[in-house]
N, C-alpha and C positions, 0 to 999 in steps of 0.2 A: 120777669122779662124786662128788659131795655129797650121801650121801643124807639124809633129811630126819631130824631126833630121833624117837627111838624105833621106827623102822620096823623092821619084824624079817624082815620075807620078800617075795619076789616071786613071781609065780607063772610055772611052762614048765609049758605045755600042759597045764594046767588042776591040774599037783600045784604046793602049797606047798613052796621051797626057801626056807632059811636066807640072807636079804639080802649076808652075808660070801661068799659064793658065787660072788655075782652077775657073770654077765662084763661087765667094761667096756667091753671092745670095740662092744657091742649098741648103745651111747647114742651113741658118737662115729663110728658106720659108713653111709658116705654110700652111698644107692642104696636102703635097708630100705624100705618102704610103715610107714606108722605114724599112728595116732590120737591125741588129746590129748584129756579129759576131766575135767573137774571133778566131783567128788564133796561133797556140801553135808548133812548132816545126813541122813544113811543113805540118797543115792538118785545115781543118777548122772544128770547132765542132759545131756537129749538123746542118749541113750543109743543107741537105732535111729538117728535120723540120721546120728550117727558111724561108725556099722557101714554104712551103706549110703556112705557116701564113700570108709569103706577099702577096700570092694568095688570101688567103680569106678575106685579108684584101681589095685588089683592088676591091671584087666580094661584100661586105659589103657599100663600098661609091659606087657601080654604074658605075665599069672602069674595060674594058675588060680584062681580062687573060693575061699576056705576056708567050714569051717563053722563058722560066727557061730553056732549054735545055745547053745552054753553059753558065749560067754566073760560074757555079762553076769551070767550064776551064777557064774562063776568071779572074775567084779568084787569081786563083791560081798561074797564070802566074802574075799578077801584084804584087802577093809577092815575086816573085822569080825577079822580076825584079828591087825592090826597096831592094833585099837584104835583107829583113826582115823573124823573126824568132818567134816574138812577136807583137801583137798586136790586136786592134780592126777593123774589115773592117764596113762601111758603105756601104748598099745596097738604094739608091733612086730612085722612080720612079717618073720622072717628065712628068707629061700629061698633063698642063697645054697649053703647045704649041698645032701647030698642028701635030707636030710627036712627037710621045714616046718617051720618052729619059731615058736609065738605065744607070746612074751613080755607079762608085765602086769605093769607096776610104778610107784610112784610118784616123782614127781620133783619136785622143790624149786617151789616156785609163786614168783611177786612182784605179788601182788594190787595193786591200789593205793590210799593210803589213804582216810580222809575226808577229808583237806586237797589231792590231788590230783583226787578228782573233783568237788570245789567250784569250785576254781581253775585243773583243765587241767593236760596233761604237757607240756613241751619235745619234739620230736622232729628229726630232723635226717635229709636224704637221701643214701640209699645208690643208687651205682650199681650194679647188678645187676640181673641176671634170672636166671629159674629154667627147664631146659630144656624140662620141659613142666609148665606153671602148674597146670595140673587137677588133675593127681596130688602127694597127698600125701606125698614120697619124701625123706628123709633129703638135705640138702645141703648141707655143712659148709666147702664154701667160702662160699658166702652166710652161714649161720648163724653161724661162725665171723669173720668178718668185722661181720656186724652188731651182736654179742657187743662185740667190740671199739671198734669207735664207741660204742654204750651205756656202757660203761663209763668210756670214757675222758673221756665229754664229760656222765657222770652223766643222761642223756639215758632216757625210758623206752621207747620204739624206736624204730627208724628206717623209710624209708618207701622202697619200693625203685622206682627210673627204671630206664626200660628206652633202648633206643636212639635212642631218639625223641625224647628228653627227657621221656615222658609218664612220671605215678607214676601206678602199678600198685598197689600191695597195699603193707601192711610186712609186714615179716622175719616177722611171725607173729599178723599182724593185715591185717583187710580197713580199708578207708578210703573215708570219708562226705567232701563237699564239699558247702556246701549257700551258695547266691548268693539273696539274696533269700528266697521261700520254698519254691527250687525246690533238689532234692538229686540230687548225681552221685555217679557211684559207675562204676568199671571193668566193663565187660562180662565177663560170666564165662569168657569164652574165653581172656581173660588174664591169668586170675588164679585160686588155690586159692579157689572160694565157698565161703566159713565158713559154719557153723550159725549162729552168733549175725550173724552178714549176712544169713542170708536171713529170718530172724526179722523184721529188723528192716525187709526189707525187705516184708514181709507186713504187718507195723503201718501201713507208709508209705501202701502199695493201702485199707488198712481206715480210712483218715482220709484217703483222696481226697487223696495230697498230691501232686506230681508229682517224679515222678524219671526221670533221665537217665540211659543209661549211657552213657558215655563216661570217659576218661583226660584229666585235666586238664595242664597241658604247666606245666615247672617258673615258666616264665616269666610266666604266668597267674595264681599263686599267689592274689596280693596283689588279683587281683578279688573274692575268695570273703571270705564274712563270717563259717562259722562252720565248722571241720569235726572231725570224729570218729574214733576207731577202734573197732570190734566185735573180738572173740573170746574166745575160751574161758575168760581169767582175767581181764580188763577189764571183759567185757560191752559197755557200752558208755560210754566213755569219749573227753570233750570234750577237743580239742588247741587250748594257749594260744597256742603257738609251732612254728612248721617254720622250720630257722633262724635269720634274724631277722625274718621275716614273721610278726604277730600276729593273734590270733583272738579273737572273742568267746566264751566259752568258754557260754554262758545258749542251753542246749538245751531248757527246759521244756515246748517245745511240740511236744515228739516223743515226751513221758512217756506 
């Protein structure tokens, strides 16, 4: 793992340890439940929503409820104590042992810049699916895989097809399609629903705009005019290219 400059500790179960410490095993261990959260100028966003997805997601694979009561005290204080102002926090629940163990710690972010949410990211399709979409659960075939396309094709993520040919979700991003000025989006049964998706999809209701849910089918593409991805280090984020199908990337009228 890469940890970020100047980081100095993570937190187990709610005591400060020493980041040299830290087991590697936790970050690259398929099967964990886990949270992703961005941290902005001393507050964490979307803090409860987050906690209630990890919840359902422990309550979806079959693993008791933890108590969420102090990890956002316990956030909080580990950003205040590595000095940071920016950043991404990771939430893991390790139950693999025989005690519970909730790790907090931060992880390398790749925001993107002014020049790509002016102009849109390239992305490219991945074939995969995840065994159960809902739950938030460590998958390092996927992840690992998608890891690899990005890098290789300088790409900022990929978008994942399921068996059907339809795209679902990307590697760590929900995904807008929008024809006209009507916007699709995956039904949530087939997909992790992000926080910054449903965000965005309560803006959509609050300006009367119409959205569909449905999976759009790879073949389809080149009907759609504009489309997007939502999450946690994006927000939200116009795609120029899937492939070599192009997009208008002039989302104004969803500000």
């Amino acid at each position: 793992m890469k940890y970020i400059n100047n980081i100095e500790y993570y937190s187990l179960n709610g005591k400060l340890m020493p980041i040299d410490g830290f087991p590697k095993e936790i970050v690259r261990s398929s099967g964990l439940v886990y949270e992703v959260l961005k941290y902005d100028k001393g507050e964490y966003l979307y803090f409860k929503e987050h906690l209630q997805r990890l919840q359902n997601s422990l309550r979806l694979i079959g693993k008791q409820k933890i108590d969420i009561s102090k990890i956002e005290n316990n956030a909080i204080k580990l950003a205040i104590a590595n000095k940071l102002t920016l950043g991404n926090l990771k939430i893991v629940i390790d139950f693999k042992s025989s005690l519970q163990s909730i790790y907090l710690f931060f992880i390398p972010h790749r925001y993107p810049t002014g020049k790509q949410y002016k102009e849109g990211v390239s992305l490219k399709l991945q074939y995969a699916e995840r065994p159960e979409p809902n739950a938030k659960v460590a998958n390092w075939d996927v992840r690992g895989s998608a890891n690899k396309l990005i890098d290789d094709n300088e790409i900022y993520e990929t978008l994942l097809v399921n068996n059907k040919d339809e795209i679902t979700e990307g590697s760590r991003s929900n995904v807008f399609f929008i024809k006209g000025d009507v916007f699709y989006t995956a039904s949530k049964d087939k997909i992790l629903p992000g926080v910054t998706r449903q965000k965005v999809i309560e803006l959509l209701n609050a300006k009367k705009l119409q959205l569909i849910y449905k999976c759009i089918k790879v073949d389809e593409l080149s009907d759609y005019d504009h489309c997007f991805i939502t999450g946690t280090s994006p927000g939200i984020l116009a795609i120029c290219r899937i492939e070599e199908i192009k997009f208008s990337t002039n989302l104004d009228f969803i500000d």
